[in-house]
C-alpha positions as CSV (number, residue, x, y, z in Angstrom):
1,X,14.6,-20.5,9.7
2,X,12.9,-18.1,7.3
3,X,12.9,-19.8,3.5
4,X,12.1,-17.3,0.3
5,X,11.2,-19.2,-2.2
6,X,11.0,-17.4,-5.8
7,X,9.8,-19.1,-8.6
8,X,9.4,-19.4,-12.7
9,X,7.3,-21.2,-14.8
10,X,9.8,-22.1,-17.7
11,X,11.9,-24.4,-16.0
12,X,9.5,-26.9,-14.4
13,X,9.3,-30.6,-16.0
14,X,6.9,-30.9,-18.4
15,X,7.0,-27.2,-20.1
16,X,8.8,-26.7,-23.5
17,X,6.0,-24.2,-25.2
18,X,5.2,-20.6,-24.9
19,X,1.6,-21.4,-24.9
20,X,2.1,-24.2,-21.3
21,X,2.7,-20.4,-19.7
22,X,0.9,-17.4,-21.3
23,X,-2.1,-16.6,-19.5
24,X,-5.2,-17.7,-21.1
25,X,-4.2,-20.4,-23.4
26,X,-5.4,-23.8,-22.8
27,X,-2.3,-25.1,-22.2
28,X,-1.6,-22.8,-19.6
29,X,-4.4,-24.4,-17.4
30,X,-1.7,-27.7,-17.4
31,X,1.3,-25.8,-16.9
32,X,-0.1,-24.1,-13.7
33,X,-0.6,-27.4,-11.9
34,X,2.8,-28.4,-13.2
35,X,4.0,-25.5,-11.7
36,X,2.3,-25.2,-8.3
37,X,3.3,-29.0,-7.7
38,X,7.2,-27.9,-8.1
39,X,6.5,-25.1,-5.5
40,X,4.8,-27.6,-2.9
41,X,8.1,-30.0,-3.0
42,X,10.7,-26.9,-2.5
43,X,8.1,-26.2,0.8
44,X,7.6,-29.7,1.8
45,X,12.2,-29.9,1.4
46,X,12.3,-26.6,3.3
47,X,9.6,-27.3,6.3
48,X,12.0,-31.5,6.3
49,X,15.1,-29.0,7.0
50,X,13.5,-26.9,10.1
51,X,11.9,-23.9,8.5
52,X,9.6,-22.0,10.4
53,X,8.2,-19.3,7.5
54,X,8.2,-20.1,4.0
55,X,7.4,-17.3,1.4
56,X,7.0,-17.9,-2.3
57,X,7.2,-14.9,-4.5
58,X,6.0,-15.9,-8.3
59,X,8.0,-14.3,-10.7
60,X,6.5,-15.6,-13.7
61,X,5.3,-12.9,-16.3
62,X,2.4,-15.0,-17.3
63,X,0.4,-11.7,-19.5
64,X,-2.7,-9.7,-18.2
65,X,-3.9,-10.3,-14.3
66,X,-1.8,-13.8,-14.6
67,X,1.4,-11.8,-14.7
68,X,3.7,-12.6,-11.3
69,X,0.0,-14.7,-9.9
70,X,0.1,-18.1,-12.3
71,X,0.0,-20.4,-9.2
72,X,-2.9,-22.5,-7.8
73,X,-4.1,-20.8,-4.5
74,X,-6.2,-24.1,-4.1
75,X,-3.4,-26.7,-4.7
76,X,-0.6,-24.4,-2.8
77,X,1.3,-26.1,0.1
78,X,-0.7,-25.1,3.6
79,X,2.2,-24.7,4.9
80,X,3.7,-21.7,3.1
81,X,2.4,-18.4,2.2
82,X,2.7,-16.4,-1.4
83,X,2.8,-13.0,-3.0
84,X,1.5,-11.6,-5.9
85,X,3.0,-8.7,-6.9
86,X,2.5,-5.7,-9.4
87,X,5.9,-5.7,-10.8
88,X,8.9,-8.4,-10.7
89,X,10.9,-7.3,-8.2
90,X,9.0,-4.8,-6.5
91,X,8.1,-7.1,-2.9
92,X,11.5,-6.8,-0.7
93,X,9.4,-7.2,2.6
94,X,10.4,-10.5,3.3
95,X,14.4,-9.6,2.6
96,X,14.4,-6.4,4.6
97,X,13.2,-8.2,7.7
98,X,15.7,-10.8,7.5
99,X,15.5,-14.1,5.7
100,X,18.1,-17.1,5.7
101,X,17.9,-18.5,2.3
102,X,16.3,-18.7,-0.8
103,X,15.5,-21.3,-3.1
104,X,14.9,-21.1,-6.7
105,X,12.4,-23.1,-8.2
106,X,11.6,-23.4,-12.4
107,X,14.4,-21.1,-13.3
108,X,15.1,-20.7,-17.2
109,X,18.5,-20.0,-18.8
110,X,19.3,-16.8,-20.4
111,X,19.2,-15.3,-23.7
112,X,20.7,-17.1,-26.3
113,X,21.6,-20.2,-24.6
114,X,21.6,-23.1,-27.3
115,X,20.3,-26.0,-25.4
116,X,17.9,-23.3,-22.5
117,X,14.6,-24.6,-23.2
118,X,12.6,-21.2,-23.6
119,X,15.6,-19.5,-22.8
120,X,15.3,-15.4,-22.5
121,X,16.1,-12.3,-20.3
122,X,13.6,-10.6,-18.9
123,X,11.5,-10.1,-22.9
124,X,12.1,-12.7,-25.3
125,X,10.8,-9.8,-27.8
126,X,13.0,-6.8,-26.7
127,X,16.2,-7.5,-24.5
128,X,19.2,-9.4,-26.0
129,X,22.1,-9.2,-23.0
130,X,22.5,-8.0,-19.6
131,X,25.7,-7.6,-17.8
132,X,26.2,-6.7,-14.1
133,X,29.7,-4.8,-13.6
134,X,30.5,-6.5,-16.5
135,X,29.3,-10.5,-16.2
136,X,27.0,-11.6,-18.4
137,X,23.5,-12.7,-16.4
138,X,20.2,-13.8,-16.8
139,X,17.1,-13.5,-14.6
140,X,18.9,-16.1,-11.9
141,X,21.3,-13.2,-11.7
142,X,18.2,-10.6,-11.6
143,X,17.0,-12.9,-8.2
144,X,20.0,-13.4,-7.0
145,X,21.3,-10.1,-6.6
146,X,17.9,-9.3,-5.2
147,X,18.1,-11.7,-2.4
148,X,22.1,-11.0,-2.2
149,X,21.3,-7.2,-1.7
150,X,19.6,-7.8,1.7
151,X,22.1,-10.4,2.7
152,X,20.6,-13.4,1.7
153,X,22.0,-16.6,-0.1
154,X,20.8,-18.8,-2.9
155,X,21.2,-22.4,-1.9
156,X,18.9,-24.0,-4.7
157,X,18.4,-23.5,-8.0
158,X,16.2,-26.2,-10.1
159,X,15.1,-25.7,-14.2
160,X,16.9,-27.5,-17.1
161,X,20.6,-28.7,-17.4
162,X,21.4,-25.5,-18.8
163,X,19.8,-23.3,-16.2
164,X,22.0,-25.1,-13.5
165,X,24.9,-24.9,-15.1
166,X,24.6,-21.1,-15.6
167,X,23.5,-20.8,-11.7
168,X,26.5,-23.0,-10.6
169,X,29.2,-20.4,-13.1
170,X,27.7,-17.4,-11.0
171,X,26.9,-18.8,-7.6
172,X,29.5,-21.8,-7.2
173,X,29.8,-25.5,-7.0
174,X,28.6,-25.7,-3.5
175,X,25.2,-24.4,-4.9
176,X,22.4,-27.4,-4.9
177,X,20.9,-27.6,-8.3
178,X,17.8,-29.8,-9.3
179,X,18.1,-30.4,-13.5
180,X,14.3,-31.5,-14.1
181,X,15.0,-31.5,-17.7
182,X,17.6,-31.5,-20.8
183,X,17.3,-29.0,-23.4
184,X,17.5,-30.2,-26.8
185,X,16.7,-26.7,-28.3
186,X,14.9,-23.5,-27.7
187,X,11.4,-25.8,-27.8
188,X,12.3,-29.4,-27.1
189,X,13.5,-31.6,-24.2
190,X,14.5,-34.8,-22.7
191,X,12.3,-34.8,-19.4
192,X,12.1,-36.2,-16.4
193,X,8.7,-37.0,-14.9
194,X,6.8,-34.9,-12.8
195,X,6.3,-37.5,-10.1
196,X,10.2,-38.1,-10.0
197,X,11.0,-34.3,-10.4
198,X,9.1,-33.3,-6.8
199,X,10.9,-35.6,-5.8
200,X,13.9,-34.8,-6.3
201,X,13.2,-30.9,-5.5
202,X,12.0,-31.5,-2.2
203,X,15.2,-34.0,-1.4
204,X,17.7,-31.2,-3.1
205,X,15.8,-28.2,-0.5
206,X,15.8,-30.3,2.6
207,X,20.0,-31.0,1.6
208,X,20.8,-27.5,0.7
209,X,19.0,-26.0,3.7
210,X,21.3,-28.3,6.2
211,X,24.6,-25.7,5.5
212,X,22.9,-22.2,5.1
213,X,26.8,-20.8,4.5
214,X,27.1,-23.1,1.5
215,X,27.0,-20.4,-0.4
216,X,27.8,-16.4,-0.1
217,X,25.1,-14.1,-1.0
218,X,25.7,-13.1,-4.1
219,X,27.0,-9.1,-4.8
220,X,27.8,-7.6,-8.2
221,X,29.5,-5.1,-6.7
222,X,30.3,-1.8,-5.1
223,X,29.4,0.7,-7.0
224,X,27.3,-1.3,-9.9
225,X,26.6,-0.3,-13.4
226,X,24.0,-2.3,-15.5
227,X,24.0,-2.7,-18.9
228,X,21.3,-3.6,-21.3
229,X,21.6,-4.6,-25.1
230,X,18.2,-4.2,-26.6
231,X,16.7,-5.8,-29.7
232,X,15.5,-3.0,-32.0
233,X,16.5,1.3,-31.3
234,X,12.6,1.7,-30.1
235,X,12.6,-1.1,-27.4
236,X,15.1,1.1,-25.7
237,X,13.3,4.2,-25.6
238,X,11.5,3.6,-22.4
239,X,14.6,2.8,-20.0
240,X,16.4,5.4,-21.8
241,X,14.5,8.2,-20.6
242,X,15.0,7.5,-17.0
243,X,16.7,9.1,-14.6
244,X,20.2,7.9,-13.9
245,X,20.0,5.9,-16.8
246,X,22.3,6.8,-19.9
247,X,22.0,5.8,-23.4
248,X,25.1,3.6,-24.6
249,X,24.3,3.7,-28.3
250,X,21.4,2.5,-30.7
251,X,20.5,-0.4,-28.7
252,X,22.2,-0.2,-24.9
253,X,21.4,2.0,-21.9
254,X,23.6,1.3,-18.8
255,X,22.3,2.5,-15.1
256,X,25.0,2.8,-12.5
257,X,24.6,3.8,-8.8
258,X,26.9,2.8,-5.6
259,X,24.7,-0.5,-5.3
260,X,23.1,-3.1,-7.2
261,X,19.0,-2.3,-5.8
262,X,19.7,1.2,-6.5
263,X,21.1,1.1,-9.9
264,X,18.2,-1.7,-10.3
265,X,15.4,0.4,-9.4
266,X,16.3,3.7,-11.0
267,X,16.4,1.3,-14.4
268,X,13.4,-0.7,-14.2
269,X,11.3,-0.5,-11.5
């Protein structure tokens, strides 16, 4: 059994600050082990349920030369291997030569979600809404129709209360989710500890890996347009200028294609 594991820094226990995961603050130094110790117990779950090949792909924007590379090589499960990548999204390898499930690990809810702790869409700073065909998603959507694109389900997701609840409205209630923290706000939380939290990670992999048809891959459909709502006229300017890509109004671009990765890449990658 081939496991993808993709993973985010916002939604581990133990991180409710912007500074616990921009590269080169001090904090950041804690939120890396925090991190890399969520990672381990979604590979220790997955290797318990029979996998044979473990990838993790970080997808963690971190700032600089930590951007998509904020775990800890030295404290990384042996028994996994990891990418870094240039840009989020761009390594498909592992998909296009078959994989049987994914698992999501420190996923963060999206834009404007009340209770998300550190809840945002792709930039806090620039992007306010994204829809697929129409459905309102955040960066769980982003992964999953990544993953779904090559034929590959989602069986995990883990982050904050709010986080599972969004992954559960898009994927469905036969998705495992792992709530390793409560949002009580944009910066604050009712946590669980660390200790407790792997645990509970690696015993939600190891379940959701025993029915790898749990859950369909997920599809946003054929043909796909995505739509983008910017905040300012200016942050737009890049995406609008690419090919395939047409300018809604002041604020929105929409890209559309006959599938999801195509429509994707033509937009941001």
């Amino acid at each position: 059994m081939r496991v993808f594991i993709i993973s985010d820094m916002e939604g581990v226990s133990g991180i409710v600050r912007w500074k616990q995961v921009t590269g080169g603050e001090p904090l950041y130094e804690e939120g890396r082990k925090l991190y890399t110790e969520e990672i381990n117990a979604a590979v220790r779950g997955a290797r318990a349920a029979g996998a044979t090949e473990i990838v993790v792909m970080d997808c963690h924007g971190a700032g600089g030369d930590y951007s998509f590379n904020s775990l800890i090589p030295e404290q990384l499960d042996p028994h996994c291997e990891w990418v870094v990548q240039r840009e989020w999204t761009e390594y498909t390898a592992f998909l296009e030569s078959g994989c049987d499930a994914a698992l999501f690990v420190g996923m963060h809810a999206m834009a404007g979600t009340g209770d998300g702790v550190l809840c945002h869409t792709v930039s806090g700073q620039s992007w306010t809404n994204l829809w697929f065909n129409g459905t309102l998603v955040g960066e769980t959507g982003i992964n999953a129709a990544l993953c779904g694109h090559w034929n590959c389900p989602v069986l995990m997701v883990t982050g904050d209360d709010a986080t599972c609840r969004e992954a559960r409205a898009l994927l469905g209630d036969k998705l495992t989710t792992v709530a390793v923290k409560q949002g009580l706000g944009r910066f604050s939380a009712r946590q669980i500890p660390p200790a407790r939290c792997r645990e509970m990670i690696e015993a939600g992999a190891r379940e959701a890996l025993r029915d790898l048809k749990a859950v369909a891959p997920y599809e946003p459909g054929w043909p796909c347009s995505i739509e983008v709502e910017f905040t300012t006229p200016d942050a737009l300017v890049p995406f609008g200028r690419k090919h395939g890509v047409e300018v809604v109004n002041a604020r929105r671009v929409v890209s559309r294609a006959e599938d999801w990765w195509t429509a994707w890449k033509q937009f941001y990658l």
